[in-house]
C-alpha positions in Angstrom: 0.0 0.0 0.0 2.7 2.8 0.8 4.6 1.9 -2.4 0.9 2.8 -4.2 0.5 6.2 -1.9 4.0 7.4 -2.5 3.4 6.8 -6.8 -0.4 8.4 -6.2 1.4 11.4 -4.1 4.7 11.6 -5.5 3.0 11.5 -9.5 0.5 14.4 -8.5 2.7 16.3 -6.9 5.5 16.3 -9.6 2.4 16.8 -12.1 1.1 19.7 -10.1 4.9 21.7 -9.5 5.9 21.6 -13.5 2.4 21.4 -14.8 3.9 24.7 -16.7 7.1 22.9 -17.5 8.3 22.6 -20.9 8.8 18.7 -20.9 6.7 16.4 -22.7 6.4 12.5 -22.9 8.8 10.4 -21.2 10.5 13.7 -20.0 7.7 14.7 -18.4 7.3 11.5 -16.1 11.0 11.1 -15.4 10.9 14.8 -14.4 7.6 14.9 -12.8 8.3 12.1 -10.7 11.6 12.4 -9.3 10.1 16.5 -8.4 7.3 14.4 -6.5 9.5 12.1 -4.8 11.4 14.5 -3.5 9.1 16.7 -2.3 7.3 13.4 -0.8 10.3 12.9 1.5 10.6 16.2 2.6 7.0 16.0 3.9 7.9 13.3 5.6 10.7 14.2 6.7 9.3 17.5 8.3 6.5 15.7 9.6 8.0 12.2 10.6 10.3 14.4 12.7 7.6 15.2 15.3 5.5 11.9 14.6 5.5 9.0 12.0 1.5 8.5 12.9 1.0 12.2 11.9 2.8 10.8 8.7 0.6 8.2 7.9 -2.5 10.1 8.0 -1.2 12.9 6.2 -0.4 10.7 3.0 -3.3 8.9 2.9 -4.9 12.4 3.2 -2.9 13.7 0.4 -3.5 10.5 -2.1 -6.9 11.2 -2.0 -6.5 14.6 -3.0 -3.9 13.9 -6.1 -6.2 10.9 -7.1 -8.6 13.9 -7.2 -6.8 15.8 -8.8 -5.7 13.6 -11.6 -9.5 13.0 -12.5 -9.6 16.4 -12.7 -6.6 17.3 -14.9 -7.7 14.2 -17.3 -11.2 15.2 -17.6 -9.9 18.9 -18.9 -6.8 16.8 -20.8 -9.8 14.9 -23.0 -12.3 18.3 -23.0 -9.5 20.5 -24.2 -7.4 17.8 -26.8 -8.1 17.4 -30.6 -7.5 13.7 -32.1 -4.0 13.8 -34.1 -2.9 11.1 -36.3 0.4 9.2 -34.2 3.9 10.3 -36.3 6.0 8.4 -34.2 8.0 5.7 -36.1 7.5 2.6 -35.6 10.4 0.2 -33.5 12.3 -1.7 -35.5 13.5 -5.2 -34.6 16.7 -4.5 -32.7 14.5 -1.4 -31.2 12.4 -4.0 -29.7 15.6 -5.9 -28.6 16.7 -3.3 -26.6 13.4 -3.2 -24.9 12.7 -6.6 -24.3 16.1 -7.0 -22.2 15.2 -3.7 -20.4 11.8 -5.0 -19.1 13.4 -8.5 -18.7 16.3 -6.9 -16.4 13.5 -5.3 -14.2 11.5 -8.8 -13.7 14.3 -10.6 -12.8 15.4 -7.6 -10.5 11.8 -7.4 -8.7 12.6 -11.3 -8.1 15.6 -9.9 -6.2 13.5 -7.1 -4.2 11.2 -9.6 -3.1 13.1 -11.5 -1.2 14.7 -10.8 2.0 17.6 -8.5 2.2 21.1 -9.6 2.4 22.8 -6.4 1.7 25.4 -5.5 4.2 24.8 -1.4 3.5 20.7 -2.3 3.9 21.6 -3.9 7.1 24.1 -0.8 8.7 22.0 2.4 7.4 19.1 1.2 4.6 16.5 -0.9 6.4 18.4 -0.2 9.5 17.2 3.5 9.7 14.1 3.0 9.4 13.8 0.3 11.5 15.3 2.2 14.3 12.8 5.3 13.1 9.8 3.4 13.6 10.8 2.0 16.7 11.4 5.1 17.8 7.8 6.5 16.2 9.8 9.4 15.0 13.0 10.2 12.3 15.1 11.6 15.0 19.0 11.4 15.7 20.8 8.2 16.5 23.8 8.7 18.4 24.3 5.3 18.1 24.5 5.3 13.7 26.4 7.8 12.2 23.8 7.2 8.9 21.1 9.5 11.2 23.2 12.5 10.2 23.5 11.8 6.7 21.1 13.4 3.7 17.6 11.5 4.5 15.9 12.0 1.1 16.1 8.3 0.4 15.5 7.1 4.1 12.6 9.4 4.2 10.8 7.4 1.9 12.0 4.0 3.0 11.0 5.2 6.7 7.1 5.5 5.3 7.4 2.6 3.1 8.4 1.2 5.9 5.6 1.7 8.4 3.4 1.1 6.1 4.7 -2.1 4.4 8.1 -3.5 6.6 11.0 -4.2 4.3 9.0 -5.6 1.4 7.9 -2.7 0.5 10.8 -0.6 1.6 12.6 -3.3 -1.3 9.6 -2.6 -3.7 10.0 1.4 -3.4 13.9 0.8 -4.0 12.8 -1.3 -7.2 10.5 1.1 -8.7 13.7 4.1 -8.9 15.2 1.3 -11.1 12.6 1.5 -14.5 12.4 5.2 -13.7 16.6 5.5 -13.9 16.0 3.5 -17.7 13.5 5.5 -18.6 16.0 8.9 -17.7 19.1 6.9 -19.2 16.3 6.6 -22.2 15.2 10.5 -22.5 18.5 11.5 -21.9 20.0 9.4 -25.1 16.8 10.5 -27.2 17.3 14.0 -26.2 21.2 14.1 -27.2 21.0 11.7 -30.3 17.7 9.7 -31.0 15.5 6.8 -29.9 17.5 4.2 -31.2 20.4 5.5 -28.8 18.5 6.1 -25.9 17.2 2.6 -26.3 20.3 1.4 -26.5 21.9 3.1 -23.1 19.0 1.8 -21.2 19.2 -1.7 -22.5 23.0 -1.1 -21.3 22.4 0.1 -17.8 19.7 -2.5 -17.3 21.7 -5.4 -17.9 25.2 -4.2 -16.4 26.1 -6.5 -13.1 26.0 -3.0 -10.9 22.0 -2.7 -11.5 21.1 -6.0 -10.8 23.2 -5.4 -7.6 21.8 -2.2 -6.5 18.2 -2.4 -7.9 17.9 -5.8 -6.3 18.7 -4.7 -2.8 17.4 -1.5 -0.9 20.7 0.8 -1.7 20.6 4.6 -3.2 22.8 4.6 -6.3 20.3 4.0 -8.7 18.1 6.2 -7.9 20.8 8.7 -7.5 22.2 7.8 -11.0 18.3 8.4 -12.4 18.1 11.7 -10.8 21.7 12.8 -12.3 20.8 11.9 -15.6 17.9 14.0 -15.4 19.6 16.6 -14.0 22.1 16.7 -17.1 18.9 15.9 -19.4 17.3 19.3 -18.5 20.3 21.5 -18.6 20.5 19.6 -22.7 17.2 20.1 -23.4 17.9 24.4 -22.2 21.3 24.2 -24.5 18.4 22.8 -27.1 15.5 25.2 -26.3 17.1 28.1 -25.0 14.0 27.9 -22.4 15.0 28.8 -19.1 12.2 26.6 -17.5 14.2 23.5 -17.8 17.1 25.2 -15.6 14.7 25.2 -13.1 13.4 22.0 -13.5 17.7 21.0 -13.4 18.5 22.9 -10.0 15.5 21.6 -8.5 16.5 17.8 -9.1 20.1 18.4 -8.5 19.8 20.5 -5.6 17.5 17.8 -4.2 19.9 14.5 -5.6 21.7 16.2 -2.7 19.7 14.6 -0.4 21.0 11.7 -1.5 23.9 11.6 -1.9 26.6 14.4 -1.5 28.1 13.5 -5.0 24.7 16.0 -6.4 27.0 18.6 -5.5 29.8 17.4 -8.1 26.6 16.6 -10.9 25.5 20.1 -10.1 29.3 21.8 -10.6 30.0 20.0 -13.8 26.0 21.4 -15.2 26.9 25.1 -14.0 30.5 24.5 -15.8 28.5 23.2 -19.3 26.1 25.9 -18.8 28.6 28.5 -18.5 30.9 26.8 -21.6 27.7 26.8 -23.8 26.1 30.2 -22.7 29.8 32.3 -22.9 29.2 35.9 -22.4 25.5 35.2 -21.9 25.8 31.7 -19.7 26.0 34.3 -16.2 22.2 34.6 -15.7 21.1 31.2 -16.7 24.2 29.5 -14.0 22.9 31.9 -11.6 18.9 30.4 -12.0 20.7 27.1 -12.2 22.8 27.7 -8.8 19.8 29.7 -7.1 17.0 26.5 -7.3 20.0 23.8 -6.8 20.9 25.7 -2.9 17.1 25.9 -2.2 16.3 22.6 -3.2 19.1 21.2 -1.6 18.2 23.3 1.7 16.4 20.7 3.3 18.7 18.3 3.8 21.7 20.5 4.5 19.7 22.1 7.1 18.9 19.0 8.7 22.2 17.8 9.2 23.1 21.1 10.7 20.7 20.9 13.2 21.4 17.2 14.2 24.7 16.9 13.8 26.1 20.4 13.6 27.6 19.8 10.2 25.4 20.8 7.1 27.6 18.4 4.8 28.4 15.8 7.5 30.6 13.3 7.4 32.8 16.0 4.9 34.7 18.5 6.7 35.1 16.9 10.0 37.7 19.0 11.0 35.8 22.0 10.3 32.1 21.5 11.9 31.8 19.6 15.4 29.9 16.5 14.7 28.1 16.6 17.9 29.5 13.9 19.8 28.9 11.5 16.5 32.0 10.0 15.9 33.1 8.4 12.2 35.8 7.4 10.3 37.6 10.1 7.9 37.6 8.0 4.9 35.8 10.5 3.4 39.2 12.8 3.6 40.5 13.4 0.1 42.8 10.5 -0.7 42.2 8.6 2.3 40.0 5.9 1.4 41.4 1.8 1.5 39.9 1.4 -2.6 42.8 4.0 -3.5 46.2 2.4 -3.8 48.2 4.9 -6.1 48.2 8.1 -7.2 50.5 7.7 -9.8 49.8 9.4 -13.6 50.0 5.3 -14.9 47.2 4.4 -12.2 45.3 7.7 -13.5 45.2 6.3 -16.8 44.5 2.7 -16.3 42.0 3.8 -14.0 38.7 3.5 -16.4 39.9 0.2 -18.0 40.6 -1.3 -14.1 37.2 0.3 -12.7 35.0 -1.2 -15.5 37.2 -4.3 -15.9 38.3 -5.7 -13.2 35.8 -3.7 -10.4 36.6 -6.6 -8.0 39.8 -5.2 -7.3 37.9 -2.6 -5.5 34.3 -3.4 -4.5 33.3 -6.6 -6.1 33.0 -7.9 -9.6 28.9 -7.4 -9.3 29.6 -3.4 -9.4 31.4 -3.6 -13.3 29.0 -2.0 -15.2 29.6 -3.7 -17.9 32.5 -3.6 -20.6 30.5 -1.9 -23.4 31.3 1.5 -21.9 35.2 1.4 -22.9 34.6 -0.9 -26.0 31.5 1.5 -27.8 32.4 4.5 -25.2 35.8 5.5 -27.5 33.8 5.4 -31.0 31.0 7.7 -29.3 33.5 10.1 -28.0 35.2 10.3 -31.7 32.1 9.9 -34.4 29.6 11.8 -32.0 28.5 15.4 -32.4 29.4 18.0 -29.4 26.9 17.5 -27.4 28.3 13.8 -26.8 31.8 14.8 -26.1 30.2 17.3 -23.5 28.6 14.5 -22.1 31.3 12.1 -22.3 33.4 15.1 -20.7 31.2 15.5 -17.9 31.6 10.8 -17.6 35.5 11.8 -17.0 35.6 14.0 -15.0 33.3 13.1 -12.8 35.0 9.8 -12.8 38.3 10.7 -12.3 37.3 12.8 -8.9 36.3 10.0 -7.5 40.1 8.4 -8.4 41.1 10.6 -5.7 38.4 10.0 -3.3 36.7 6.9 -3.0 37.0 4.2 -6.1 33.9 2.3 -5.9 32.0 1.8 -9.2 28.9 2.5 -7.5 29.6 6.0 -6.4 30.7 6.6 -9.7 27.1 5.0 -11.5 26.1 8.4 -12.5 28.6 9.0 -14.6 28.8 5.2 -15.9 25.1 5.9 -16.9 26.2 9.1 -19.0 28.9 7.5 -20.5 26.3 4.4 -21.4 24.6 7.0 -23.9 28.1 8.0 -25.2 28.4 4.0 -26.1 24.6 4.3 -27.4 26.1 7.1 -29.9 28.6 5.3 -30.8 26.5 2.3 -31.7 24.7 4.2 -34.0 27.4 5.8 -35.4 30.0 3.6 -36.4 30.8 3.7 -40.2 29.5 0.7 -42.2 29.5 -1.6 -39.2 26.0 -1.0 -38.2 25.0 -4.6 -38.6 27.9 -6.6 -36.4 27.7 -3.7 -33.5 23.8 -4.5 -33.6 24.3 -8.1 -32.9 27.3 -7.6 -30.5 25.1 -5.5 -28.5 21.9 -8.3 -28.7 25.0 -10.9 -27.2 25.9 -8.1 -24.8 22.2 -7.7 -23.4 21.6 -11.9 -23.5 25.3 -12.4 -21.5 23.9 -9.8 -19.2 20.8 -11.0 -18.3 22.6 -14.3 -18.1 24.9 -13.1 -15.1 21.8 -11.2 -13.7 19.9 -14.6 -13.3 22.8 -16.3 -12.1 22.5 -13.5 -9.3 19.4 -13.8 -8.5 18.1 -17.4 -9.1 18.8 -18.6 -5.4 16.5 -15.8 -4.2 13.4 -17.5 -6.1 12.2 -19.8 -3.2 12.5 -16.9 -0.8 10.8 -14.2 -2.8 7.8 -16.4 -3.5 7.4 -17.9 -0.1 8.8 -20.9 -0.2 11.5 -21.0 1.4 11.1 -19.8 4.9 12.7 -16.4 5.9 14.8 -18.1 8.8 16.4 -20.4 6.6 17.4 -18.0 3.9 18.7 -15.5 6.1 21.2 -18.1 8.0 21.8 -19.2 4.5 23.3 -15.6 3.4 23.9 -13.6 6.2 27.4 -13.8 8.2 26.6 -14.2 11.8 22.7 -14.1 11.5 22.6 -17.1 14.1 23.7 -15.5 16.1 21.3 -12.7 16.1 18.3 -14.7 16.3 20.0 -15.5 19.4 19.9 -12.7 21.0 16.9 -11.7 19.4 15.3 -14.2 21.5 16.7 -14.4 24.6 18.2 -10.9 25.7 15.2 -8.6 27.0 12.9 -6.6 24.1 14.5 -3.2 26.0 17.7 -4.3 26.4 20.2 -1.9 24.2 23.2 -3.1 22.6 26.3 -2.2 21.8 26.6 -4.8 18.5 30.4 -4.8 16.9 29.0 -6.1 13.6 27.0 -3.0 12.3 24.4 -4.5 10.8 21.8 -3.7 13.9 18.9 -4.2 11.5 18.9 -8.0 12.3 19.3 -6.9 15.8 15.4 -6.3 16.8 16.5 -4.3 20.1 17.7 -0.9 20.2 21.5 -1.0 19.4 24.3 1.1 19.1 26.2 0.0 16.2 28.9 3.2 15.5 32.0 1.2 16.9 34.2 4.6 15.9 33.6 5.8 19.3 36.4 3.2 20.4 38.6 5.5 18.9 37.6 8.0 22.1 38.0 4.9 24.3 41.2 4.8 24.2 41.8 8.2 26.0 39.4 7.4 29.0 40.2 5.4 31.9 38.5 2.0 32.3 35.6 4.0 34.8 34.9 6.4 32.3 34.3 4.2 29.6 32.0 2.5 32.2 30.1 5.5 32.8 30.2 6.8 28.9 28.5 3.0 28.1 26.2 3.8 31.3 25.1 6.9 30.1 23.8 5.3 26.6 22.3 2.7 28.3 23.9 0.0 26.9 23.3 -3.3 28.5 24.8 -6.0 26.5 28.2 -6.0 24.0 27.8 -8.2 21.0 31.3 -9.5 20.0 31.7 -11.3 16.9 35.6 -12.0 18.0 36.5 -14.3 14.9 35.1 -11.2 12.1 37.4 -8.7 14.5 40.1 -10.6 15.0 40.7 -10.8 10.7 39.6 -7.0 10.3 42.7 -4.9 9.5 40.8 -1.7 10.3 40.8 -2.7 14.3 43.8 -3.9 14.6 45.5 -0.6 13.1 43.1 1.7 14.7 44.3 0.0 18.0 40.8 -1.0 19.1 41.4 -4.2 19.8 43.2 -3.1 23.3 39.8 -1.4 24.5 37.5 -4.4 23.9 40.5 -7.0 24.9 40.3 -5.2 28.5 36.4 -5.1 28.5 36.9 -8.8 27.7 39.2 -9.6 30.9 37.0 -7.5 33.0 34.7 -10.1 34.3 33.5 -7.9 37.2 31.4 -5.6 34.9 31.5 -7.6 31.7 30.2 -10.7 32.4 30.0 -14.0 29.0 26.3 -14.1 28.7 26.9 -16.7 25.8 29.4 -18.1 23.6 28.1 -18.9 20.2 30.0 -20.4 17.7 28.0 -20.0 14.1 28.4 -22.0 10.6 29.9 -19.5 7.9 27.2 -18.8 5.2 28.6 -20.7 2.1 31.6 -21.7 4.2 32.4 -25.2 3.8 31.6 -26.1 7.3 33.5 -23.7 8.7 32.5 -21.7 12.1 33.2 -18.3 13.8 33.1 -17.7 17.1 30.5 -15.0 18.7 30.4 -13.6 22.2 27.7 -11.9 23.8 28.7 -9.9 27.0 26.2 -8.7 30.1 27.3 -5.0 31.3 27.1 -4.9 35.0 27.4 -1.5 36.4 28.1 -1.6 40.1 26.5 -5.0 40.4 23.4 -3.6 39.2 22.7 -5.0 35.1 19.4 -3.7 34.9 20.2 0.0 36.2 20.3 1.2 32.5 17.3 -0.1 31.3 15.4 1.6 34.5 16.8 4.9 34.2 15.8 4.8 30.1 12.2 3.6 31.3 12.1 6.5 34.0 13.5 9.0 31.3 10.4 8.1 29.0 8.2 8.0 31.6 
C-alpha cells in the first residue's frame, strides 16, 4: 500500500509543481516524478520528525487529493485535446531488442527485491534507519548510527514505506527508482542523439552487473544515478530550447539529488560548468537560475544535518564543523579511502579500463558496469556530435574525482550511466559496421541478463514464499545465528552495543557506531563504564572471529579497549558463547560472544533509568 500512496502522491505532486514545465512524454514523467518524490520525503521528513503517525494520515490524506486531482486534470486533458494522427516511427526489430532486455532486467530484479535482504549497507543504514525510526515512532538522531546525520531524502521514503509495508515494501519502493533510472538513461539518449540510442543506453544500464546489484537490494545509487541523468537531461534540453524553465526544473532535481547523496553537488558543478561553456558571455544569468534553485532545493537536507549533527555536509569536513559527539571514520578525507592504492599518472590512466574491468579489485565484480562502456564509449567520443563529447566530458571527469576520493563503481554509476549513452552514440554511429555492432550488442544484453539470473536465481524460493525467511537469512547472512539469538533471549528493552553493524537483524535498540572506540582509548577504564552507562547499553555483541581478521581494528588499535572489557569479568560478564556455521563456508564456524554489562553489580540499572527518562 505505501509503495501505491507514495506513486499516487509523488506523480501528483511532480504533475502539479511543473504542470507549466516545458517537458513532454517520457520527460515529463522522469521529471515529474523524481520533483514528487522529493518533495514526498521532505514531507515526511518535516512531519516524521515530530510523529510518524502524523505521517501516515497525512499521506493517505494527500492520495486522496492527487487521485482527485488527476480525475480532474484528465477530464480537462480529453475536453480541451483534438484527435491527431500518431507520427511516431515505428520500433524496428533490434529497437524491440533493446526493450525486451530492459523489461526482462527489471522482472528478474523485482525477483531480487522480493526477497529478504542480504545487503550488508541495507543492514548498517538502509533498512536499519528506518527500523530504528519506527521504533522510535519518529525520524530523530541516533547517536548510536552515524547514517542518522546523513542526507535523509532516500530514508525518508523508506522510513514511510516502511511503516506502512516493513521491508517488502521498503525493497519494492527501491525497485521502482530502477525502470524510472531507464527511462531517464532513455530521455536522456533520445534527447542528445535519438530513440535508437536512448534505447540502446538503457538496454546497457539495465543489464550491467551494478543494476542488478543495486536495484535488487534497498541501496541509493540507482536512484541517484536516475536523478543525475535528469539533471544533465534538463540542462541539454535548455542548450536545445534556450528555455530557461528547464534550468529550473535542473537545480531543482540536482539540488535535491543532494539529499542523497553528496556527490549532487559534483553533478550540479560539472551542469553550471556546461552551462557557462555553452552560454559564454550570456551563460552568467542562466548558471545563476541554475545555482539559485539547486541551494534551495538542496536546503532541506543541509539544514537538517546542521541541526542534528552540527555539520550541514556531514561526514565531509570533520575537522571544520563539530559533529556533535557522533563520531566516524575520515575515509571521506581526500585521498584517504582503502579502494585507493596509487596516485601515480599510470594508475590515472589505467584507472577506467581497471574500474570497469576488473571492479573486483575494488568493491566486487557485481559493481562492473559492464564492458560496453570502454569498447563503444571510444567510437561515441570520436564519431559523435558535441553535445556527446560534453557528455562524455562531464563521464571523465566526474570519474576521475572519484580516483582521488573513494574508487567504488557504485559512487561513480552516475557517470557510468552518462557514458552508457556516449556508447549508445557510438552504436549508432559507427561507419559501415551498423549490422555486427547490432548483434554484438543483442549478445551483450543476453550475457547480461545471463549473469543477472545467475545473481538472482537462489532468491526464487525466498521471494515467492517458499523457502522460509529463517532459513534463507542463515543461509546468506554472516553471523545471523547469532542474532536470532539474541533476538530471542536478551530482554525486548535491552540496548546493545553490537560490533557487527548491521543492527537491522538486531530487533533491540543497538548502538552500532564502533568509531567511538577511537575515544575509548583516552578514557580510563571508569569512564568508559560511565560513557557506556550513560547510553544505556546493557549488552556488547562480540563477533571476536570477524574482528580478530579486520585490519581496520587492529590498526586503529581498538582491539586493546574491547581485549580489557573482555578480561573485566566484574562488569563484563560471557552471557553466551556462540560459535555459528559460515554462510557458504564449507563447514566452517566463527566464534561470537555476547557480553552482560554490569554497572556496580546492578545490570538492569540502564534499562530503569531509560524507562524513567520516558516516563
Amino acid at each position: 500500500m505505501s509503495v501505491l500512496v507514495l506513486l499516487i502522491v509523488g506523480g501528483a505532486a511532480g504533475s502539479l509543481m511543473l504542470r507549466r514545465g516545458p517537458a513532454r512524454g517520457a520527460e515529463a514523467i522522469v521529471c515529474q516524478l523524481y520533483a514528487g518524490f522529493s518533495l514526498c520525503a521532505v514531507v515526511v521528513l518535516a512531519v516524521g520528525s515530530v510523529s510518524l503517525a502524523a505521517v501516515q494520515i497525512l499521506m493517505f490524506m494527500l492520495a486522496g487529493l492527487a487521485i482527485g486531482f488527476e480525475a480532474w486534470v484528465w477530464w480537462r486533458r480529453n475536453e480541451t485535446s483534438k484527435s491527431s494522427a500518431s507520427s511516431r516511427a515505428k520500433f524496428s526489430a533490434f529497437e524491440w531488442c533493446c526493450l525486451a532486455a530492459v523489461v526482462a532486467s527489471n522482472a528478474i530484479a523485482l525477483v531480487s527485491a522480493l526477497a529478504p535482504n542480504t545487503s550488508w549497507d541495507a543492514g548498517v543504514a538502509h533498512l536499519a534507519l528506518p527500523w530504528d525510526y519506527v521504533d522510535a515512532g519518529r525520524i530523530t538522531f541516533l547517536e548510536g548510527n552515524v547514517y542518522s546525520g546523513y542526507p535523509h531524502l532516500l530514508h525518508a521514503l523508506y522510513t514511510y514505506s516502511y511503516l506502512q509495508g516493513g521491508e517488502l515494501a521498503v525493497g519494492l519502493t527501491n525497485w521502482i527508482f530502477g525502470p524510472l533510472a531507464c527511462l531517464a538513461v532513455f530521455a536522456l539518449g533520445r534527447r542528445i542523439e535519438n530513440r535508437t540510442c536512448g534505447l540502446i543506453a538503457a538496454a546497457l544500464f539495465a543489464t550491467s552487473p551494478i543494476y542488478f546489484d543495486q536495484v535488487g537490494t534497498v541501496s541509493l545509487d540507482v536512484a541517484f544515478a536516475g536523478m543525475a541523468m535528469a539533471t544533465v537531461l534538463c540542462v541539454l534540453a535548455w542548450s536545445d530550447e534556450q528555455d530557461l524553465r528547464w534550468l529550473w526544473v535542473a537545480g531543482l532535481l540536482g539540488g535535491m539529488s543532494f539529499g542523497v547523496r553528496h556527490t549532487g553537488l559534483l553533478v550540479c558543478a560539472l551542469c553550471v560548468a556546461g552551462v557557462l561553456a555553452k552560454g559564454r558571455k550570456d551563460g552568467i544569468k542562466p548558471a545563476l537560475v541554475l545555482c539559485t534553485l539547486a541551494m534551495l532545493a538542496a536546503s532541506p537536507w543541509v539544514i537538517r544535518s546542521a541541526l542534528v549533527v552540527g555539520n550541514p555536509v556531514y561526514p565531509f569536513l570533520l575537522g571544520v564543523f563539530e559533529s556533535k559527539g557522533l563520531p566516524v571514520t575520515q575515509t571521506t578525507a581526500l585521498g584517504a579511502h582503502e579502494s585507493i592504492q596509487g596516485t601515480g599518472l599510470a594508475e590515472l590512466l589505467l584507472f577506467p579500463w581497471k574500474i570497469v574491468m576488473r571492479p573486483q579489485d575494488f568493491d566486487g565484480w557485481t559493481k562492473s558496469p559492464g564492458g560496453m562502456v570502454l569498447l563503444l564509449g571510444l567510437p561515441g567520443l570520436i564519431f559523435g556530435g558535441p553535445k556527446i563529447r560534453m557528455l562524455g566530458l562531464f563521464s571523465i571527469v566526474g570519474g576521475f574525482c572519484f580516483f582521488y576520493f573513494q574508487r567504488m563503481a557504485r559512487y561513480i554509476l552516475p557517470f557510468f550511466s552518462s557514458m552508457m549513452v556516449v556508447a549508445g552514440s557510438g552504436a549508432t554511429r559507427i561507419p559501415r559496421m551498423g549490422q555486427a555492432v547490432r548483434v554484438l550488442l543483442a549478445l551483450s544484453f543476453v550475457y547480461g541478463l545471463a549473469l543477472g539470473v545467475g545473481a538472482t536465481h537462489f532468491k526464487v524460493g525466498a521471494a515467492l514464499g517458499l523457502k522460509e525467511r529463517r532459513t534463507y537469512l542463515a543461509e546468506r547472512v554472516e553471523r545471523y545465528v547469532a542474532f536470532e539469538w539474541a533476538n530471542e533471549n536478551l530482554p525486548s528493552d535491552a540496548r546493545v552495543l553490537t560490533l557487527d553493524p548491521r543492527s537491522y537483524f538486531l530487533r533491540r535498540p543497538t548502538y552500532q557506531n564502533f568509531e567511538m572506540l577511537g575515544l575509548m582509548q583516552t578514557l580510563t577504564p571508569q569512564e568508559q563504564l560511565d560513557w557506556l552507562e550513560s547510553r544505556g547499553i546493557d549488552y556488547l555483541f562480540y563477533p571476536s572471529t570477524y574482528i580478530e581478521a579486520s585490519r581496520t581494528f587492529k590498526e586503529q588499535g581498538w582491539n586493546a579497549v574491547l581485549d580489557a572489557w573482555r578480561m573485566d569479568r566484574d562488569h563484563f560478564k560471557l552471557e553466551r558463547l556462540l560459535m555459528v556455521p559460515v554462510p557458504r563456508g564449507g563447514g566452517e564456524q566463527e566464534r561470537v560472544e555476547i557480553y552482560a554489562i554490569d554497572y556496580d553489580g546492578d545490570s538492569s540499572r540502564g534499562r530503569e533509568r531509560r524507562r524513567d527518562a520516558g516516563s
